[in-house]
C-alpha positions as CSV (number, residue, x, y, z in Angstrom):
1,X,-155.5,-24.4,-37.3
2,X,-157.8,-21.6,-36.5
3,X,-156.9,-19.6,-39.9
4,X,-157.9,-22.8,-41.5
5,X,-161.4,-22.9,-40.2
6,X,-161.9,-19.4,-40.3
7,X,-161.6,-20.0,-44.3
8,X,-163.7,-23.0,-44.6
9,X,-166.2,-21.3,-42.7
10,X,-166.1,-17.9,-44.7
11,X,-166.2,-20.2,-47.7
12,X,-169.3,-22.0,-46.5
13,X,-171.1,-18.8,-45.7
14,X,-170.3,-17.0,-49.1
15,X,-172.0,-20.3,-50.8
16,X,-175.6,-19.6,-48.5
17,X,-174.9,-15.4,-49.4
18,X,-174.5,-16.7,-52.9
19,X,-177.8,-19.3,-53.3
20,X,-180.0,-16.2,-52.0
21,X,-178.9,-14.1,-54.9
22,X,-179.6,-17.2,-56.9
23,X,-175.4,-16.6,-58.1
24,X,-174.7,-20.1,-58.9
25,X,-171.3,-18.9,-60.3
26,X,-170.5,-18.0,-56.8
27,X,-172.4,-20.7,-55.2
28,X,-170.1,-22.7,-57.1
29,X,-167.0,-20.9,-57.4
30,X,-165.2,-23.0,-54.2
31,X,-166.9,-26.2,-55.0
32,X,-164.1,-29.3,-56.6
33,X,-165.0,-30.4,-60.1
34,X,-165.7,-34.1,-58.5
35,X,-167.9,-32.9,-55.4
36,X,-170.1,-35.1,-54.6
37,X,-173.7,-33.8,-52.8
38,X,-175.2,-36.4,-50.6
39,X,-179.1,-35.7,-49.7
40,X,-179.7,-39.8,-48.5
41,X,-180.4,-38.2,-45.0
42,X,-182.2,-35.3,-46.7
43,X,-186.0,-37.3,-45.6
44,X,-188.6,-36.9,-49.3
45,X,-186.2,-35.5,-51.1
46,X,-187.7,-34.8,-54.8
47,X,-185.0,-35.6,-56.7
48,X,-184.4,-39.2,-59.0
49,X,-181.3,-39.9,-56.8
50,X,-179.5,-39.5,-53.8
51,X,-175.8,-38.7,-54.8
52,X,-175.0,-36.7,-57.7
53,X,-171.4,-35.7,-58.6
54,X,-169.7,-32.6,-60.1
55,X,-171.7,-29.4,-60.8
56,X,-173.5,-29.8,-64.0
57,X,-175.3,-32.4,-62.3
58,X,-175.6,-31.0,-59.2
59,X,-177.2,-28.2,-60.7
60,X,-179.4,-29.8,-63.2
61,X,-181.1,-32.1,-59.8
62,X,-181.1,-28.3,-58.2
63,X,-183.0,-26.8,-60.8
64,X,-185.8,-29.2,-61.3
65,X,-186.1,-29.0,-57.5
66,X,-186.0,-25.3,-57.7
67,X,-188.9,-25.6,-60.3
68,X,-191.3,-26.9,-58.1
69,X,-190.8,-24.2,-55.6
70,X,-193.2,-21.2,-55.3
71,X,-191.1,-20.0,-52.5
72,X,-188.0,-20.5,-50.7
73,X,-186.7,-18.8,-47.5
74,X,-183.4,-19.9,-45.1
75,X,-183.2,-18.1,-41.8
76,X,-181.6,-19.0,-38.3
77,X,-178.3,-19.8,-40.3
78,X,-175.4,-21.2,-37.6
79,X,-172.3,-22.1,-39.0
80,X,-169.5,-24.0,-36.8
81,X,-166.0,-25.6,-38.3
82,X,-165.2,-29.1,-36.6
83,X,-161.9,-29.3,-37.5
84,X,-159.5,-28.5,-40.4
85,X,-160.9,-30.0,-43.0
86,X,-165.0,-30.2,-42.0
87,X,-167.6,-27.3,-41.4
88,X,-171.5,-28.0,-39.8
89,X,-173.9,-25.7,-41.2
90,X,-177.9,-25.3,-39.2
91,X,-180.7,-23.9,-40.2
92,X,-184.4,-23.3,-41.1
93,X,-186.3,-23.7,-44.1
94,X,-189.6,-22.2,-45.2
95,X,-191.1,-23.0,-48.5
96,X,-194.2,-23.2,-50.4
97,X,-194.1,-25.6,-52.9
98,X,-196.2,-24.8,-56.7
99,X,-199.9,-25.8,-56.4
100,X,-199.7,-25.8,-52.6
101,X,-200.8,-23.1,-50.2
102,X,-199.3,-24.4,-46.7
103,X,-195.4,-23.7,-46.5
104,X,-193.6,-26.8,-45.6
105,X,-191.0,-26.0,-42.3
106,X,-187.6,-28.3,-42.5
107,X,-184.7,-28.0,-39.7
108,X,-181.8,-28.5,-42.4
109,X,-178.1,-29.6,-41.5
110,X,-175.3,-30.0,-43.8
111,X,-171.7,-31.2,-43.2
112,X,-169.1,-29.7,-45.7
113,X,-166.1,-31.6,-46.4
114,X,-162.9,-29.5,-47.7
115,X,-159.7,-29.9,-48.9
116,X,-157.3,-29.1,-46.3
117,X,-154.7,-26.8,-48.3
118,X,-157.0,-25.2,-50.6
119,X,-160.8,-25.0,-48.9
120,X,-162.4,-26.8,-52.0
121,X,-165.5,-28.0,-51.2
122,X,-165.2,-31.7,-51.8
123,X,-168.2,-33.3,-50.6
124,X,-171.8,-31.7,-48.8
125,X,-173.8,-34.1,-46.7
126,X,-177.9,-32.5,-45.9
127,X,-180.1,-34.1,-43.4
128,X,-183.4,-33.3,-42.3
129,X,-182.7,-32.2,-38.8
130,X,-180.2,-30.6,-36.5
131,X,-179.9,-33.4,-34.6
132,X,-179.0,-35.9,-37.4
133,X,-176.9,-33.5,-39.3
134,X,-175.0,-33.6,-36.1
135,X,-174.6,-37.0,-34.9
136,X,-173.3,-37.6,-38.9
137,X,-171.2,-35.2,-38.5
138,X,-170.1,-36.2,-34.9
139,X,-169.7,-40.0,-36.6
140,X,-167.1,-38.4,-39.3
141,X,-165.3,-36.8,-36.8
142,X,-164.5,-40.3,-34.7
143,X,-163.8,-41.8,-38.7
144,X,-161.8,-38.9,-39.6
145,X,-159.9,-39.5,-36.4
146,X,-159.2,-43.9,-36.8
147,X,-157.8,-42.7,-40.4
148,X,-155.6,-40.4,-38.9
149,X,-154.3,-42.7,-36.4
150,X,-154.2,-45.9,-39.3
151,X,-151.5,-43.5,-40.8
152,X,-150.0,-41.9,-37.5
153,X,-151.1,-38.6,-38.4
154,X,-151.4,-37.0,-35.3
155,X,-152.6,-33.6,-36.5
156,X,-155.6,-35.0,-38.1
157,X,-155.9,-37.8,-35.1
158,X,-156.2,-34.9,-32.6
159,X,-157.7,-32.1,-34.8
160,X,-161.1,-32.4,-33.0
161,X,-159.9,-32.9,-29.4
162,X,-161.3,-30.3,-27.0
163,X,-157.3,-29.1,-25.2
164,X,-158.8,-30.7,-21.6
165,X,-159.6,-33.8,-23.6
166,X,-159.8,-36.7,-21.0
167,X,-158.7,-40.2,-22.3
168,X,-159.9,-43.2,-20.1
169,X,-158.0,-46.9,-20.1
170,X,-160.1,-48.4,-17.4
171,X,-161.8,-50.7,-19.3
172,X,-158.4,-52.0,-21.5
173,X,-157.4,-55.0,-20.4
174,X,-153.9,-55.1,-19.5
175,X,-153.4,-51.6,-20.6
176,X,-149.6,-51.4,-20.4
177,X,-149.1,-47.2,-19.8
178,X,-147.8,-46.4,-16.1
179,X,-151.8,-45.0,-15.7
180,X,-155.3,-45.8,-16.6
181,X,-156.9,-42.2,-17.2
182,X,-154.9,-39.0,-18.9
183,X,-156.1,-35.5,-18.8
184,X,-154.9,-32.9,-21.8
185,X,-153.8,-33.6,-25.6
186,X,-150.3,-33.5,-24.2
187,X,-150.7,-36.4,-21.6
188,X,-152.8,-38.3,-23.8
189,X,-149.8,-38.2,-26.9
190,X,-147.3,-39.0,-24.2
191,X,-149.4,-41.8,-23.1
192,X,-150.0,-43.4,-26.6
193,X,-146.1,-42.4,-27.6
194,X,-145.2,-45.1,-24.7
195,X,-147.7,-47.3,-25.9
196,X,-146.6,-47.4,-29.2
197,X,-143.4,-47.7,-28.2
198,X,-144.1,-51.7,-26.5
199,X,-144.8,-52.8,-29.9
200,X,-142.9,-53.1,-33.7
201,X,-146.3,-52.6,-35.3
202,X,-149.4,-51.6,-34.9
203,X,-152.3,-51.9,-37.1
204,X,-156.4,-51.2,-36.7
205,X,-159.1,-51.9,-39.0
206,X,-162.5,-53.2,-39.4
207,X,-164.2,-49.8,-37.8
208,X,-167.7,-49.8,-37.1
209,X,-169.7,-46.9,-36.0
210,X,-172.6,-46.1,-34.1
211,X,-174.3,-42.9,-32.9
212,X,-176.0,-43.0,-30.1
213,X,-178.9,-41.4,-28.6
214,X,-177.4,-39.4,-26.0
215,X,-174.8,-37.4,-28.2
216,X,-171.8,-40.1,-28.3
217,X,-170.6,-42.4,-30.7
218,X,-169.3,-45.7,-30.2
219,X,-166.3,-47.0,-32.7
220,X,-165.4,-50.8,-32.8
221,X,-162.2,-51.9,-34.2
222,X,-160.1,-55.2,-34.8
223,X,-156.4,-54.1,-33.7
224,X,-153.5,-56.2,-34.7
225,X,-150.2,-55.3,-32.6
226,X,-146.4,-57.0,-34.0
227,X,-144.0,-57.5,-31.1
228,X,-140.6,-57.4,-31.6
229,X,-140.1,-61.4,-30.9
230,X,-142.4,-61.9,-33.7
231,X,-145.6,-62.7,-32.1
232,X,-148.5,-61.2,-33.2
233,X,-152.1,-60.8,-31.4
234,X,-155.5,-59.6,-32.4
235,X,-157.8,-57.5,-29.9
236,X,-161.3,-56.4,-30.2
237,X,-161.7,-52.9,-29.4
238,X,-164.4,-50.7,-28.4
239,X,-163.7,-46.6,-27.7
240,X,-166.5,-44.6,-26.8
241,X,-166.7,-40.7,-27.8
242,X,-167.8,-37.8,-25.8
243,X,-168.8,-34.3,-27.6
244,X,-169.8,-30.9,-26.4
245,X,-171.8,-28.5,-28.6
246,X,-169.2,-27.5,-30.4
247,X,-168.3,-31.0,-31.5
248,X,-165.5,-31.3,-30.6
249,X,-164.3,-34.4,-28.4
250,X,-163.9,-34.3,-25.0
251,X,-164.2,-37.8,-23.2
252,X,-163.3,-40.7,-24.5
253,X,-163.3,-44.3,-23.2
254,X,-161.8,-47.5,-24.3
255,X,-162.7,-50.9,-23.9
256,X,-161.2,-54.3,-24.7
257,X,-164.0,-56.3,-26.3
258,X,-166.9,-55.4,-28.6
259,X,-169.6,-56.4,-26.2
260,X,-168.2,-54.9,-23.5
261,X,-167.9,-51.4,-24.9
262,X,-171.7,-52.7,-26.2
263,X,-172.5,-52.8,-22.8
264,X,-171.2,-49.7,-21.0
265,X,-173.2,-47.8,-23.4
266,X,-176.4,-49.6,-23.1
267,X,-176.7,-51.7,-26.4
């Protein structure tokens, strides 16, 4: 929902107002009292780990990192929500650290994870680069999306579709809907409705992800579909994700077989 986003994103940007002020009271204010800060894609980071958890660690690790710097400056700031519950933030960093003249340049990204009803901050990923922060944060997205489904949650299945989202079933074998390629959230619900429909259950597990070099992820999956007879079969299945710059999914192509979704992506 767009009043949803609007919030996270005010949220993240009154957290980078905040850290410029040095207000760690307001830096803090929306963050959950188990958030958990991530800087494994964050490359040399200084710090003894690379997870901390909760704010009094958070800011101890912040500190001592703060300590060693002479000077800090974050410009170029871009800030985009990817769905309900997920915010991408960009941006430049200048510093000089203590005892060194030359200012070290970074291209930060950091993926903010929120709670859905409240905005809470519940978990910051950072990565050295714009470009890594968002092919993570393009990988959540397709995650985010196979736990929806694993719990037919259509809101959060579909929350980062693009509305012209086109859903390919080319390479499915035996793809039982009455067509092999559906155009628009609508069609594509319609579509899965009736698939879900020749089945008593369904269940997928086992996902795998990989992001690729050209800007799309490809998610492998076991899927176990329950007929109504009893019989049961297993299918390996490979779905291939298109984004545009907003992040937000707009092709997407599925494939019966792990090596053959391998393959139409060049792996």
């Amino acid at each position: 929902m767009a009043a949803t986003r609007d919030r996270n994103e005010q949220i993240v940007r009154r957290g980078f107002e905040a850290f410029e002020t040095m207000d760690m009271g307001a830096f803090t204010k929306d963050w959950a009292d188990d958030l958990v800060w991530d800087v494994a894609g964050y490359d040399t980071w200084p710090g003894s780990k690379t997870s901390y958890t909760g704010a009094p660690e958070i800011l101890t690790e912040f500190g001592s990192f703060m300590g060693s710097v002479r000077a800090l400056e974050v410009t170029d700031l871009q800030v985009k929500p990817l769905d309900d519950n997920r915010v991408i933030a960009t941006y430049h960093e200048r510093r000089i650290n203590e005892g060194e003249e030359e200012p070290v340049n970074l291209d930060i990204g950091i993926v903010y994870e929120h709670d859905r009803a409240t905005g809470t901050i519940t978990r910051i990923e950072v990565y050295t680069g714009h470009e890594r922060a968002w092919q993570a944060a393009k990988a959540g997205t397709v995650r985010h999306a196979f736990e929806g489904f694993q719990r037919l949650d259509m809101d959060a299945f579909t929350a980062a579709w693009h509305p012209d989202i086109v859903w390919d079933m080319r390479g499915y074998e035996n793809w039982p809907g009455d067509q092999l390629e559906y155009k628009g959230e609508a069609e594509v619900i319609a579509g899965f409705a009736g698939y879900l429909a020749a089945v008593k259950k369904l269940e997928v597990s086992g996902l795998h992800i990989t992001a690729l070099e050209d800007g799309r992820v490809l998610g492998v999956h076991l899927e176990k579909r329950t007929y109504e007879n009893g019989d049961v079969t297993f299918l390996d299945i490979g779905t291939v994700y298109e984004f545009n710059s907003d992040g937000q999914i707009i092709r997407v192509e599925v494939y019966t077989g792990h090596d053959t979704a391998r393959a139409a992506v060049g792996l």
